[in-house]
N, C-alpha and C positions, 0 to 999 in steps of 0.2 A: 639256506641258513636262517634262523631264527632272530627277527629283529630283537636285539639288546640295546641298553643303555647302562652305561658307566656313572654314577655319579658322585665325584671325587670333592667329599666335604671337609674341607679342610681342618686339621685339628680336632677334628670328633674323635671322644674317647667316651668308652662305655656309661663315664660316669657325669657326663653330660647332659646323659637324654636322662630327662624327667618330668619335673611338672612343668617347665619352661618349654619344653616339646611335647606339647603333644599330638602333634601329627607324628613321629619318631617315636617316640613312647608307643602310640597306641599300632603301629607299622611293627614295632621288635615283637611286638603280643603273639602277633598275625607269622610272622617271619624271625626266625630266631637269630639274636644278635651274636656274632663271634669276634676275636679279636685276631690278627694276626702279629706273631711275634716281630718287634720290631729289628729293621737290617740298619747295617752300620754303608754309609752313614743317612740316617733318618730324617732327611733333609727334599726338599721337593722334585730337586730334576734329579736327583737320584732314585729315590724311589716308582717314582713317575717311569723312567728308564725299564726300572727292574720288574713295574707291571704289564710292561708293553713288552718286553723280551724274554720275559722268564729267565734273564740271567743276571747274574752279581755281578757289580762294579766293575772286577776285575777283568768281562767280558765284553761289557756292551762298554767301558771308558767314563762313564760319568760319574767321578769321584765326590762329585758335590753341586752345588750351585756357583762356584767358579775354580779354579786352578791353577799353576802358573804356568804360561806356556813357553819352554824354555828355546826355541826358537827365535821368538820375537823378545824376552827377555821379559816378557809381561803378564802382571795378574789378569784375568779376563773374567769378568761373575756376568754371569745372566745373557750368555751368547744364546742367538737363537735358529741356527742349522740344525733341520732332523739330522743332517749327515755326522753331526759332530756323534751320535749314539750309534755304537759300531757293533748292535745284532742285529737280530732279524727281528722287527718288530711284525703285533698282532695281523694288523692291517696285510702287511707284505705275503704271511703266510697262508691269508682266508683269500688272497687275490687270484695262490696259483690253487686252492680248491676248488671255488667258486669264481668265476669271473665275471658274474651278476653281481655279486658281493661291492659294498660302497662304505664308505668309513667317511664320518664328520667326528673331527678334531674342533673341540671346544674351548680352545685357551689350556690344556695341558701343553707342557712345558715343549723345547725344541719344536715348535709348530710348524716351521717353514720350511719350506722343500722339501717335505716328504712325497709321499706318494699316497695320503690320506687325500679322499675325494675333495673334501669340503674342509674347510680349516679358517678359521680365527682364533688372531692374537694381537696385544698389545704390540702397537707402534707406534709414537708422537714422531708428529714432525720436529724435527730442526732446524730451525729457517735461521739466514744468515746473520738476523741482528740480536742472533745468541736468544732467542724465545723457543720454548717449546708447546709445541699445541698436541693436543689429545688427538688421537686416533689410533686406528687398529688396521693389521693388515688381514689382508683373505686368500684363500684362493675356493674358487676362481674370484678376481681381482672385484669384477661388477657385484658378488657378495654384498661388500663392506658396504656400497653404496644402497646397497636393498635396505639392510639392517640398519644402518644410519640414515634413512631417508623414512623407515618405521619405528626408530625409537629414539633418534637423537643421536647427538655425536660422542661415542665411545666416552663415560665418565674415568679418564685415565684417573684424574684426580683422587678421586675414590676409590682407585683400584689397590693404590698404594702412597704411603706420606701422614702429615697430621691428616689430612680430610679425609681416610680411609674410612669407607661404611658401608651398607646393605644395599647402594645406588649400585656396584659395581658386578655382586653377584647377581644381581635379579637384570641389569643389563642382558647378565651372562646367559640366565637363564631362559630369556624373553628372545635372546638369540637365536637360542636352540630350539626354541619351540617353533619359530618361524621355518627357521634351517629344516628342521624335520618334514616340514608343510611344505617345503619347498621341492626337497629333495627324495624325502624318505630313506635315507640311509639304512643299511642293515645293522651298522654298530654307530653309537657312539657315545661320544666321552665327554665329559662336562666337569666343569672346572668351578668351583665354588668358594672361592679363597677366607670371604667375610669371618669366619672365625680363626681364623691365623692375625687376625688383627686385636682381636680385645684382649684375646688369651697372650699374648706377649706384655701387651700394656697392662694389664691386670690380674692376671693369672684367673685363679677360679676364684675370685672373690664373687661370688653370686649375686651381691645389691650392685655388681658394676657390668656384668656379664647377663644376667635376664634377659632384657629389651634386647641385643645380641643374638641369644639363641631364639627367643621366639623370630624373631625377624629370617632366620635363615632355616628354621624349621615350615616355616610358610611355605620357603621358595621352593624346598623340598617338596613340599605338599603336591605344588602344582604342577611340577617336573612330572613328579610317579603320578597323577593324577591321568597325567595326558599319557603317558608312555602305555599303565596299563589298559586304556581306551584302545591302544593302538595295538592289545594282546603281545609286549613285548617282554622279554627276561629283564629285569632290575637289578641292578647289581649297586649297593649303596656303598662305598669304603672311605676311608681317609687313610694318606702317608704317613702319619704318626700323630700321636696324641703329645699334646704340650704340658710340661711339669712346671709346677714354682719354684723360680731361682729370686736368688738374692746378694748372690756374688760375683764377679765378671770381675774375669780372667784378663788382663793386658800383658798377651804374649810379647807381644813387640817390643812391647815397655822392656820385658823382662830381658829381650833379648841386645837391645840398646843400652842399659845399664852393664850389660857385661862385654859392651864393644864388637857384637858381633852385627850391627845391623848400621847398612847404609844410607846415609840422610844425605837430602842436595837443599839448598839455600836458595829460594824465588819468590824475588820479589818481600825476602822477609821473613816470608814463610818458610815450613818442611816440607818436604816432600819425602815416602820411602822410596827409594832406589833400590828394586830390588836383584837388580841385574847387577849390581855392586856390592851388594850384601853377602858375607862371608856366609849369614843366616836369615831365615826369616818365617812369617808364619803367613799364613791365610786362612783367617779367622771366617768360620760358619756356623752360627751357632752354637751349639756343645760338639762342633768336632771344628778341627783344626789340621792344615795342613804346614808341615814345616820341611823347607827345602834349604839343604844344606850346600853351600856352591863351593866349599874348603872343608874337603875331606879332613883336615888336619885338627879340623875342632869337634869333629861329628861325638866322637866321647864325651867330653868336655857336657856337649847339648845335653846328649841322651842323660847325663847326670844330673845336670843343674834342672830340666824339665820331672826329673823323675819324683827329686826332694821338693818341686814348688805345691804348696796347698792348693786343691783348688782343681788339678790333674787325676783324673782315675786311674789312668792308662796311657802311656806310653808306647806305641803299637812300633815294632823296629818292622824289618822283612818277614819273620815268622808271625809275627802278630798282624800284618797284614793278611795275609796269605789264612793265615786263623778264621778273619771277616771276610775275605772275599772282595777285597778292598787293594791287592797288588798288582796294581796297574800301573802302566808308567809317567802317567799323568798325576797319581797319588805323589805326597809330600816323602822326603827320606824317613821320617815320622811321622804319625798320624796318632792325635791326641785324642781323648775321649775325658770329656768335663766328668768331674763328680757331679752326685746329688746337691741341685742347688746355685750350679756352678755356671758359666758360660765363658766362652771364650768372644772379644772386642777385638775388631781391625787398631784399635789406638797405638798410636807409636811415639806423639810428640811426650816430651814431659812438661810443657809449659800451655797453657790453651792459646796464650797469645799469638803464639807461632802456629797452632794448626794450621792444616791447608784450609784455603781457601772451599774447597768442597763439603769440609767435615761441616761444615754448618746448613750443606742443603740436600736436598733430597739429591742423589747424584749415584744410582746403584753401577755405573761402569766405569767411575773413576774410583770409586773408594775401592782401596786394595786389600776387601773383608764385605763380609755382610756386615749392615748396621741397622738394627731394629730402633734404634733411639729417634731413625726418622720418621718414626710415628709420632712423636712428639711436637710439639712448638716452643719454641722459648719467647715470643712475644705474637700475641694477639695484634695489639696494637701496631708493631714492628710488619707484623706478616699483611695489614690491612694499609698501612702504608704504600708496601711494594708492591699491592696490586691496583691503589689509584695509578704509581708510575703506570703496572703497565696498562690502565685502561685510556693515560694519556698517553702510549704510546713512547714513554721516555724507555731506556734501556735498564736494565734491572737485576737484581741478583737474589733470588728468597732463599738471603741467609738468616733463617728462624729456626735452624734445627738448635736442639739443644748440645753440650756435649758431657750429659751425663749420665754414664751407664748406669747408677743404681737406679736408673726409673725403671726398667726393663724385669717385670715380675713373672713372667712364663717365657722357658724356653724348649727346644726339642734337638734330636741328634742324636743322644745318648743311648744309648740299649738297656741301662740298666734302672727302670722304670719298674712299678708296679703293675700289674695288670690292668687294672682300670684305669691306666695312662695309655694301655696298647691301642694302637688303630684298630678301625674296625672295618668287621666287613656284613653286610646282612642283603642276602639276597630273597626272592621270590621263585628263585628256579630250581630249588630242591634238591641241590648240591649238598656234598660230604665235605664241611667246612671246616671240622675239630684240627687244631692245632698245625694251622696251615702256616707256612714260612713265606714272605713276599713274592720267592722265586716262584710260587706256587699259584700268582693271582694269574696270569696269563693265561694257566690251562683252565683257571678255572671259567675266567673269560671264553675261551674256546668250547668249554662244557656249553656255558649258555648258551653261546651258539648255537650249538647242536643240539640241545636238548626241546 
């Protein structure tokens, strides 16, 4: 097989690359840029999912970036078992062609335990006096220590939070170049997130986003730089392109207000209970999952969700089944934001009472995605809690803010303009026109072989 490379840019839309890219710019010249239509729901381990299996949601199970797992009675976002994606992914299928064949896994999503050769991903420790330290896991395990021992210790900080910035992809990308020198893999996949961060906080405001794209335009550079050295296929895409909102949606609100959603009292605070909630939602971006645990109000929902502003779509059983999105892990309904629109995990109606997590960076307690923690609400506050912990006192960095109108770009939705679609531009002379997500896998396997 034909050494490939994957390089998964995050939030790149057609209408990105220009004079702030010019290494991209002058690459789409050489290599013709395509878009593919965007899948429901447009979110990253899903999509990520459905380029590695060629199949829809409703096959390989990954409804979103979290879900509610009615077992344990618990929302879960950002698990990270390959096993939790129930097709057959790329890697599995070139294993039983080729058994020379080797796969490095680059920080795309579900990393662990698959049966990719080479794999890094995000992992902080947890130590017991409630601190978290940056790190990344690997396999094989002595990896991390290579990569961390040539470029420092994993920038988690920057990977996600206020501090998010271009330390984290070019880590990524300084990874993979090593990894390649080490190993030589026949595929691999690379993970570039740095533009999933300005575009949320700013949308396409171009005097805030510049120094942004040129910075991850570089990192491109040196990727393809090195790959086509190494005569291998290029395969450039991203999961979906980010639109400007300016509305945010508070399902839980809505659904609290009408008595269907269950709250427990600690220590002061709310908490959602969702295992006692008649209703509730799990909020991702512009899609939303809503599980209904009392059949007896399911009408009742589907109404009141249908007349709220702000909803495009209401997706019941037919409407899933429509996207490709009727899995049993999907919500009894599945929402799709307007133009503009996003849907917020918020549930309290008082900020005084939030939980105690709504104010920190905390993506596996909060029971929703929350982009606001890109934000900070005090400078001052946030340089505070890091003399505690450089004396070593115990600490909490609650500096998030809790206000969704900050949040100016979001993504999920399907009904985008074109120059909002991901994209894909390869070098391996592939028939790209109006290809659908289901479709990147084979196209991945073309390179291969081509």
């Amino acid at each position: 097989m034909k050494k490939t490379v994957v390089i998964d840019v995050v939030g790149l839309s057609s209408n990105l690359i220009g004079k702030h890219t010019p290494f991209l710019s002058a690459y789409t010249q050489k290599n013709a840029l395509h878009t593919i239509a965007p899948m429901l729901p447009a979110v990253t381990t899903a999509v990520q999912s459905t380029y590695l299996t060629g199949r829809p949601p409703r096959e390989h199970g990954i409804v979103g970036n979290g879900w509610y797992d009615h077992t344990d009675a618990e929302i879960k976002f950002w698990k990270q078992s390959n096993k939790l994606v129930l097709a057959e992914k790329i890697w599995d299928r070139a294993k039983k062609e080729d058994p020379n064949f080797t796969c490095a896994n680059m920080f795309w999503w579900y990393n662990m335990y698959s049966n990719a050769d080479y794999s890094v991903t995000p992992r902080p420790n947890y130590l017991a006096d409630g601190r978290k330290m940056p790190d990344c896991y690997s396999h094989p395990a002595e990896l991390r220590d290579t990569l961390q021992e040539k470029l420092g210790q994993f920038p988690l900080f920057q990977f996600w939070g206020p501090g998010a910035n271009i330390k984290s992809s070019k880590w990524i990308a300084d990874a993979t170049l090593i990894t390649d020198k080490l190993y030589d893999p026949t595929l691999t996949l690379v993970y570039l997130p740095h533009l999933d961060y300005c575009l949320q906080k700013f949308g396409h405001d171009e005097s805030r986003i510049s120094k942004d794209l040129a910075e991850i335009d570089q990192v491109v550079k040196d990727l393809v730089q090195h790959y086509e050295q190494q005569g291998a296929s290029i395969i450039i895409l991203s999961e979906y392109g980010i639109t400007p909102v300016n509305q945010p949606i508070h399902i839980n609100r809505l659904l609290r207000q009408n008595n269907l959603l269950g709250i427990r009292i600690e220590r002061g605070l709310e908490l959602l209970d969702a295992g006692a909630s008649k209703v509730f939602a799990v909020a991702d971006h512009q899609v939303a999952h809503v599980y209904v645990n009392d059949p007896s109000v399911r009408d009742k929902v589907k109404a009141l969700l249908e007349n709220t502003p702000g909803i495009a779509e209401v997706l019941d059983e037919e409407g899933k089944k429509k996207y490709g999105i009727d899995h049993k892990r999907a919500g009894d309904f599945v929402l799709i934001a307007a133009p503009k629109a996003w849907f917020t995990y918020y549930f309290w109606l008082d900020d005084a009472v939030a939980p105690d997590y709504a104010r920190c960076v905390d993506i596996h307690k909060k029971p929703g995605y929350d982009p606001v923690e890109m934000f900070m609400s005090s400078k001052p506050r946030a340089a505070y809690k890091l003399l505690r912990k450089k004396a070593g006192f115990r600490y909490v960095m609650d500096v998030i803010p809790l206000d969704a109108t900050l949040i100016a770009g979001s993504h999920g939705s399907l009904n985008n303009p074109q120059e909002f679609h991901p994209v894909l531009i390869t070098s391996a002379g592939l028939n790209l026109e109006n290809r659908q997500a289901t479709e990147v896998a084979d196209l991945i396997w073309k390179a291969l072989h081509s």
